[in-house]
C-alpha positions in Angstrom: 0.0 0.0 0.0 1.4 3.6 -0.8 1.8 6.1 1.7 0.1 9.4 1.4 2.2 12.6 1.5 1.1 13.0 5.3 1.9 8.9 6.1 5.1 9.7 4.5 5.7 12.9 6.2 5.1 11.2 10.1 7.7 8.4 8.6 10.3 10.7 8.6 9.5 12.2 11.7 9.5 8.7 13.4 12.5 7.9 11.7 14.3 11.1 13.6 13.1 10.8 16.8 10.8 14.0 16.7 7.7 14.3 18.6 5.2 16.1 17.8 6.4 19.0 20.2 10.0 18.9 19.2 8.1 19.9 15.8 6.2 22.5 17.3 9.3 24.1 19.2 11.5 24.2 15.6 8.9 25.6 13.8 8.3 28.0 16.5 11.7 29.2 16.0 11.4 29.7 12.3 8.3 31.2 12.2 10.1 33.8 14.6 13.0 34.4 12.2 10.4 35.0 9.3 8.4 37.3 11.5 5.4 34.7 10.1 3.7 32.5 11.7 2.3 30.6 9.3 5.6 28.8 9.1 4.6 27.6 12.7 3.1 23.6 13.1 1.0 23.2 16.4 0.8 19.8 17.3 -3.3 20.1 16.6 -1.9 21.0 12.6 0.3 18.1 12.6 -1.6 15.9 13.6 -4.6 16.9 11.0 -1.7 16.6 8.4 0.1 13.1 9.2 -3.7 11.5 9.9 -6.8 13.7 8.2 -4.8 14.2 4.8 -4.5 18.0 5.3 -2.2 19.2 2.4 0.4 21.9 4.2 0.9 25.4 2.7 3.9 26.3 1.3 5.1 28.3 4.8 4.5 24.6 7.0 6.0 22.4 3.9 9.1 24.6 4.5 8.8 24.0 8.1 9.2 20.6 7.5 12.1 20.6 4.9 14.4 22.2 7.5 13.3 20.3 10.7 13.8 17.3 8.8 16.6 18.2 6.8 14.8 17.2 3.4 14.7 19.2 0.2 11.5 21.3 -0.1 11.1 19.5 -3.9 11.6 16.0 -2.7 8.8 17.3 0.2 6.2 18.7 -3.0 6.9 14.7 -4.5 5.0 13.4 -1.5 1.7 15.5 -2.8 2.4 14.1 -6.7 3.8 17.7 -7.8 7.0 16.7 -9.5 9.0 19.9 -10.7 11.1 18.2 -13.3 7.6 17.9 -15.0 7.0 21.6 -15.2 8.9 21.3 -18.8 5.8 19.3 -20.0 3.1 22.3 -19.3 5.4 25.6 -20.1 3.7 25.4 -23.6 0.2 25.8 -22.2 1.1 29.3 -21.5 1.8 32.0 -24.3 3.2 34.9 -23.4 2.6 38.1 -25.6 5.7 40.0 -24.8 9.4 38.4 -25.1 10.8 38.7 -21.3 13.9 36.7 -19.4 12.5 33.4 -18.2 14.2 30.1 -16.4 11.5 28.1 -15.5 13.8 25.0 -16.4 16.7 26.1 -14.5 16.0 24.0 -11.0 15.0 21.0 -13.1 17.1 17.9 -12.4 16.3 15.3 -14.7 15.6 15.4 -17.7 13.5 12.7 -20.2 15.8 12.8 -23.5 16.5 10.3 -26.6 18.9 8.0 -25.0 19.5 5.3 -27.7 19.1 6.2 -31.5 18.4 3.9 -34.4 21.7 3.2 -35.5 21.3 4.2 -39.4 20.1 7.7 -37.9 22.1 10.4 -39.9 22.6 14.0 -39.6 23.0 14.7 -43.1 19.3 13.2 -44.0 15.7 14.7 -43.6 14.7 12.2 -40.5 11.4 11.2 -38.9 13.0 11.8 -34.9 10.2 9.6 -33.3 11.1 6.8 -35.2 14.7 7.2 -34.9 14.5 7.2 -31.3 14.8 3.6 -30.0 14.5 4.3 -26.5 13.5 7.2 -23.9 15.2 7.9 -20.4 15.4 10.0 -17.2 18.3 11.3 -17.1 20.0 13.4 -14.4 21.4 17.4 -15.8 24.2 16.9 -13.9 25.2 13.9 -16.3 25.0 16.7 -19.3 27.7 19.0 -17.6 30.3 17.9 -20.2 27.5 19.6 -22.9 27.1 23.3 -21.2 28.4 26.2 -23.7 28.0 29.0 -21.9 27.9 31.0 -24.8 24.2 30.6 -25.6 21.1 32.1 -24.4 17.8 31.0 -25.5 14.6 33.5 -26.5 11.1 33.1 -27.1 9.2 35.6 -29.5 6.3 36.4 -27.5 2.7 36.4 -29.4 3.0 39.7 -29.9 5.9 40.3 -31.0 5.4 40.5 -35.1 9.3 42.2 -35.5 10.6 38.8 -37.8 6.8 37.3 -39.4 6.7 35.3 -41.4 10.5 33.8 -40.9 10.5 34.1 -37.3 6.7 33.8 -35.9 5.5 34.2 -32.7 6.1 31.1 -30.5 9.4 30.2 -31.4 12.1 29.0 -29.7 15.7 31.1 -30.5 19.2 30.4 -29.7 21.6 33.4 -29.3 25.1 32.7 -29.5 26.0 35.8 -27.0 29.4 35.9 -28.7 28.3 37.7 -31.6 26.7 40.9 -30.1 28.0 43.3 -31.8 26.0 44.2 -35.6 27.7 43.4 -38.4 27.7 45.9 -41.5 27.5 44.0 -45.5 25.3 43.0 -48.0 23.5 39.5 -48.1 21.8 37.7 -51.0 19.0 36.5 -49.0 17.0 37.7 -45.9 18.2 34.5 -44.5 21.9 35.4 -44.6 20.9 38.6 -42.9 22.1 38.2 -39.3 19.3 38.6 -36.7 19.8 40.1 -33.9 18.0 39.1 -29.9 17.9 42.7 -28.6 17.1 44.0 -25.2 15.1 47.0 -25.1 13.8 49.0 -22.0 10.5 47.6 -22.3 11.3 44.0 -23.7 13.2 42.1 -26.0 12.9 41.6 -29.6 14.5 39.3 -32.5 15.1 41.7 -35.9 17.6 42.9 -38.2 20.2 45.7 -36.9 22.1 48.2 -38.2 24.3 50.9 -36.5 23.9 54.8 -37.4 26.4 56.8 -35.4 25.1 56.5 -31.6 21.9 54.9 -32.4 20.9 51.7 -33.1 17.9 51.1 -36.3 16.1 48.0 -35.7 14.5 46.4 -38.9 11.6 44.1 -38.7 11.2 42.0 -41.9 9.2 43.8 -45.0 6.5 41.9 -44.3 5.8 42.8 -40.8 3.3 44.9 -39.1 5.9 46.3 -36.8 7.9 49.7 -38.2 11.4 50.3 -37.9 12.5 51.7 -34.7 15.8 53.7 -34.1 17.2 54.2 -30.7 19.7 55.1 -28.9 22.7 52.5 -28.2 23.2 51.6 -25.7 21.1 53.6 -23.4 17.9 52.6 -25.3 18.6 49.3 -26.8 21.2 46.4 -26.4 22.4 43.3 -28.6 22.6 40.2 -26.6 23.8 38.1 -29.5 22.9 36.9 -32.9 20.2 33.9 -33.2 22.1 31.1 -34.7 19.4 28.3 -34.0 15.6 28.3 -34.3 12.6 25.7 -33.6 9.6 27.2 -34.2 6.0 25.3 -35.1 4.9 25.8 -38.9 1.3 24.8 -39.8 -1.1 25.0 -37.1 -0.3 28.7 -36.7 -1.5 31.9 -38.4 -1.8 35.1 -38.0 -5.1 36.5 -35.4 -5.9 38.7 -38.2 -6.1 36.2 -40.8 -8.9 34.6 -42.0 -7.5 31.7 -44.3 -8.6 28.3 -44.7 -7.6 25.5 -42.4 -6.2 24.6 -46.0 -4.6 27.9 -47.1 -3.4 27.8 -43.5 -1.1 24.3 -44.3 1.6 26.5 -46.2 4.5 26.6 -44.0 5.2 29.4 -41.2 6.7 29.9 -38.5 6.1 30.9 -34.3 8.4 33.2 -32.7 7.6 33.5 -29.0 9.3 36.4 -26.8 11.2 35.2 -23.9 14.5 35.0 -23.3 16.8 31.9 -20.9 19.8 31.1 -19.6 21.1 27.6 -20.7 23.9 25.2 -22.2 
């Protein structure tokens, strides 16, 4: 039979020796430090908790991470609420203006491709699910060896139109934060063009860049709704680094405005989501 997340949480205090007014008396203590006392358990709490399957708040469920020397986390995994799950449900939300974000940066483990069919190649168009063999947990700290801390990866908000069509709202940038400073030429193709992940005072932004004496012109794509803005660099508006990667979701997305067919609608686009995170 499992234990419930109060079962589990009297099992530890067994297992140390606590009673229940050893609990009261540390809790006491922090509630004092915190000037709260809702970090405080009374034995009357305790008891509702280990017995009547009263969930604690977050105050008591930090209580009990320090009296019993467990990591808050492991404490949320006696309730079901598993953190290194969050990854699965960032998608449901979609924000309209591109921000800093690290909602994966306390995640552990990670589920990942850990065996690959063999006559997978890089150099070939490839169907991933069916050149993954086999799925894993595996723990971040194993991926050390991978971290490049030159990168930083943005997500064009939904309302941030600076790069449509190529870049859409909804997708997922990398910036190699190496490359931040604009580089002057002349390309063959809007996708030689570098692009640019910029930090303004009120956001961020993906777009073309070009430099006119102490000001800074950024230039959304032709076909954009969004006008060209010039300000002044750095005060008003700073490079971070040039995109170098993108992963973006074509079909299923169109602009609010448009009133295509589902089929019309099939062409390829892209998403370019605003947001911008720290990782390897």
């Amino acid at each position: 039979m499992q234990l419930n997340g109060g079962q589990r949480l009297r099992t530890l205090r067994e297992t140390l020796g606590y009673r229940m007014r050893d609990v009261e008396l540390a809790s006491n203590q922090i509630a004092q430090r915190f000037e709260n006392e809702e970090f405080a358990i009374p034995p009357s709490r305790l008891s509702d908790i280990e017995t009547k399957g009263i969930i604690p708040s977050i105050f008591r469920l930090y209580s009990f991470a320090a009296i019993y020397r467990r990591e808050y986390r492991e404490l949320l995994s006696f309730y079901s609420l598993e953190l290194d799950d969050i990854s699965a449900d960032i998608s449901f939300g979609r924000p309209q203006k591109s921000h800093v974000s690290e909602p994966l940066s306390n995640i552990r483990q990670v589920r990942m491709p850990t065996r690959l069919d063999p006559g997978f190649s890089l150099h070939k168009t490839t169907d991933l699910g069916r050149a993954i063999e086999q799925w894993g947990i595996v723990p971040l700290s194993y991926l050390a060896q991978f971290a490049d801390g030159r990168y930083t990866y943005g997500y064009i908000g939904s309302e941030d139109f600076t790069m449509y069509p190529i870049l859409p709202p909804g997708s997922f940038v990398q910036v190699d934060e190496t490359k931040n400073k604009v580089s002057e030429g002349t390309w063959r193709s809007e996708f030689e063009r570098p692009v640019y992940f910029v930090e303004m005072r009120d956001g961020y932004t993906c777009c073309w860049c070009a430099m006119k004496r102490d000001s800074i012109v950024l230039q959304p794509h032709p076909l954009s709704p969004v006008s060209v803005r010039v300000l002044r660099y750095p005060q008003e508006a700073e490079v971070l680094g040039q995109v170098v990667g993108v992963a973006m979701r074509v079909g299923d997305w169109h602009h609010p405005d448009s009133q295509l067919t589902p089929k019309a609608r099939s062409a390829p686009t892209s998403d370019a989501p605003g947001q911008l995170g720290r990782g390897a």
